[in-house]
C-alpha distance (Angstrom), angle and dihedral (degrees) to the residues before:
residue distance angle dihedral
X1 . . .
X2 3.55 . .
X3 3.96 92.6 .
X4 3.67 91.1 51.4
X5 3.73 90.7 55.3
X6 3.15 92.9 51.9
X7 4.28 95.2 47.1
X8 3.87 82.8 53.2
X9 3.88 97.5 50.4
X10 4.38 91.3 43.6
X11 3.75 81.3 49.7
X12 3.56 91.5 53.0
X13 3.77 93.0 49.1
X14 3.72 84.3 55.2
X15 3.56 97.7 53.4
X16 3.83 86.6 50.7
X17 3.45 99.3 44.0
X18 4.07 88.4 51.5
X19 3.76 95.7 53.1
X20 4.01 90.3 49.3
X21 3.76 80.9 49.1
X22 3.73 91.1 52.2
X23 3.64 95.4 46.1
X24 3.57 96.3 55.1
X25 3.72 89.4 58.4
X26 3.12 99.8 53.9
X27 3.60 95.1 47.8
X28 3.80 98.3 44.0
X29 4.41 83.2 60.2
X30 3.31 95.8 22.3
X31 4.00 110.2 -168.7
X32 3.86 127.5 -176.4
X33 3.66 143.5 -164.6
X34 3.95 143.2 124.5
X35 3.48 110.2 -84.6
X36 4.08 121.8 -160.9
X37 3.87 109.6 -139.3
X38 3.81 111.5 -122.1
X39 3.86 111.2 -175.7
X40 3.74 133.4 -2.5
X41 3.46 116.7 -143.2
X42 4.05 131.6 174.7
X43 3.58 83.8 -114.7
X44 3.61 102.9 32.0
X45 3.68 155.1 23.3
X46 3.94 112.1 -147.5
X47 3.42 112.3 -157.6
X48 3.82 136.5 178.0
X49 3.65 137.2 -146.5
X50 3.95 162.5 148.2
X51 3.83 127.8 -95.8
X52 4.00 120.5 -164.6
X53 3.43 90.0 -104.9
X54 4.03 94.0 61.0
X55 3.42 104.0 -110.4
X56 3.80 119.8 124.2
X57 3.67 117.2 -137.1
X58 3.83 139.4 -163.9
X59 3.57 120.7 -169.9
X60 3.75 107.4 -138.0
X61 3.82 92.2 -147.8
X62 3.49 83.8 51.7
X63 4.63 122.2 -135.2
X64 3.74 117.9 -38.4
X65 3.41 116.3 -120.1
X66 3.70 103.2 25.1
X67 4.13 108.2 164.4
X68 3.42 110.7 149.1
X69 3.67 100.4 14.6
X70 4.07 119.0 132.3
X71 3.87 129.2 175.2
X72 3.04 129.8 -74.5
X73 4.23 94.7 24.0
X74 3.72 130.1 134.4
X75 3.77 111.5 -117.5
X76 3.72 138.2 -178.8
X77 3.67 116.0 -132.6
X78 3.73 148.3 171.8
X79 3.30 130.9 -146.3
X80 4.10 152.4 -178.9
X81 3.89 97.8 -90.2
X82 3.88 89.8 -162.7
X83 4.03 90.0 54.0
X84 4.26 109.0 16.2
X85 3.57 85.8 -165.1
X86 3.60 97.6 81.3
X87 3.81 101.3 64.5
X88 4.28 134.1 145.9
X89 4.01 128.0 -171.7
X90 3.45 102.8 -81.5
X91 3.76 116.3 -89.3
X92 3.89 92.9 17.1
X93 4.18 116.6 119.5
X94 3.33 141.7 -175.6
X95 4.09 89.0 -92.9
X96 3.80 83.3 79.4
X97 3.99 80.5 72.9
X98 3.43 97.5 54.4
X99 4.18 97.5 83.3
X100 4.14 95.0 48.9
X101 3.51 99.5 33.6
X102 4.52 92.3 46.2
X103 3.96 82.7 39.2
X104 3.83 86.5 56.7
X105 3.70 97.2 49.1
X106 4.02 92.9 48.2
X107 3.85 101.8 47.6
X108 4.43 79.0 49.7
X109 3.51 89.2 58.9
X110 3.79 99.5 32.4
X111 3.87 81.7 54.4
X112 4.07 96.0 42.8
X113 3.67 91.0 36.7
X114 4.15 87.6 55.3
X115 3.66 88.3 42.1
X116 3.52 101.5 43.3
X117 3.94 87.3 53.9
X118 4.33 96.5 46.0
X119 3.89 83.7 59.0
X120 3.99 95.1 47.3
X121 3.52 86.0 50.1
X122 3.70 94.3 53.7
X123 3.45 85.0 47.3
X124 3.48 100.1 50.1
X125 4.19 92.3 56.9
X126 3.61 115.4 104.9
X127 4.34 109.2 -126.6
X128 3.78 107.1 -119.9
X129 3.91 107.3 -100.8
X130 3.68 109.4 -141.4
X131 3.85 119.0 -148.5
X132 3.88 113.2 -99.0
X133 3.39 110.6 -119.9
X134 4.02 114.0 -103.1
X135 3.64 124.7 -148.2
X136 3.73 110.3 -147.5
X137 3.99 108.3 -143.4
X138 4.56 106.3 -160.2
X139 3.23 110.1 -133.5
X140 3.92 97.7 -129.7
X141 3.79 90.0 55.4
X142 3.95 103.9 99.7
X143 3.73 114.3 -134.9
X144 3.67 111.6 -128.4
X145 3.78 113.8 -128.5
X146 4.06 114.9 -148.6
């Protein structure tokens, strides 16, 4: 249980790491423009829109940091002017991952802390040791020899 905890909370770091990662890229070319949302998704938010040069993009992944977003609205947005397909709602960053993905990471452990600690226990408790059974020999009985 422990290892999977453990999976789950480099995997988190990950995640983290590749939103910080993100966000510097956009901000090192930073790109804007007003962006009309096309399609929310439970895994995505397509959007669509217009760079300087004319040509309308759509992010396949769809905008970072979407909350709050339905179709059809206006948004501002920034994006990666050397690759427009790696854009966020303007003035959103990967601190807005912080709460889910450090929520994730402590109900893990809570869970493989609790866990962990049920199987010690178990552990821990002594099997009940039944008596042997005892034959009781007389005395007077003679013991035959063979």
């Amino acid at each position: 249980m422990l290892a999977v905890a453990v999976v789950i909370t480099v995997l988190c770091a990950g995640l983290l790491l590749a939103a910080i990662r993100n966000d510097q890229a956009i901000t090192g070319n930073l790109g804007t423009a007003t962006a009309e949302v096309d399609a929310v998704a439970w895994d995505r938010t397509i959007i669509r829109f217009e760079t300087p040069d004319g040509i309308v993009h759509s992010p396949s992944n769809g905008v970072l940091y979407p909350a709050g977003l339905v179709a059809g609205d206006l948004v501002r947005i920034e994006y990666d002017a050397t690759d427009p397909d790696l854009a966020r709602v303007a003035g959103r960053t990967a601190t807005l991952t912080l709460l889910p993905l450090g929520t994730t990471i402590l109900i893990t452990w809570v869970v493989a802390g609790a866990v962990a600690w049920l199987i010690r226990q178990r552990l821990r408790r002594e099997p009940e040791v039944t008596e042997p059974e005892v034959a009781v020999v007389e005395a007077d009985t003679p013991v035959k020899s063979g």
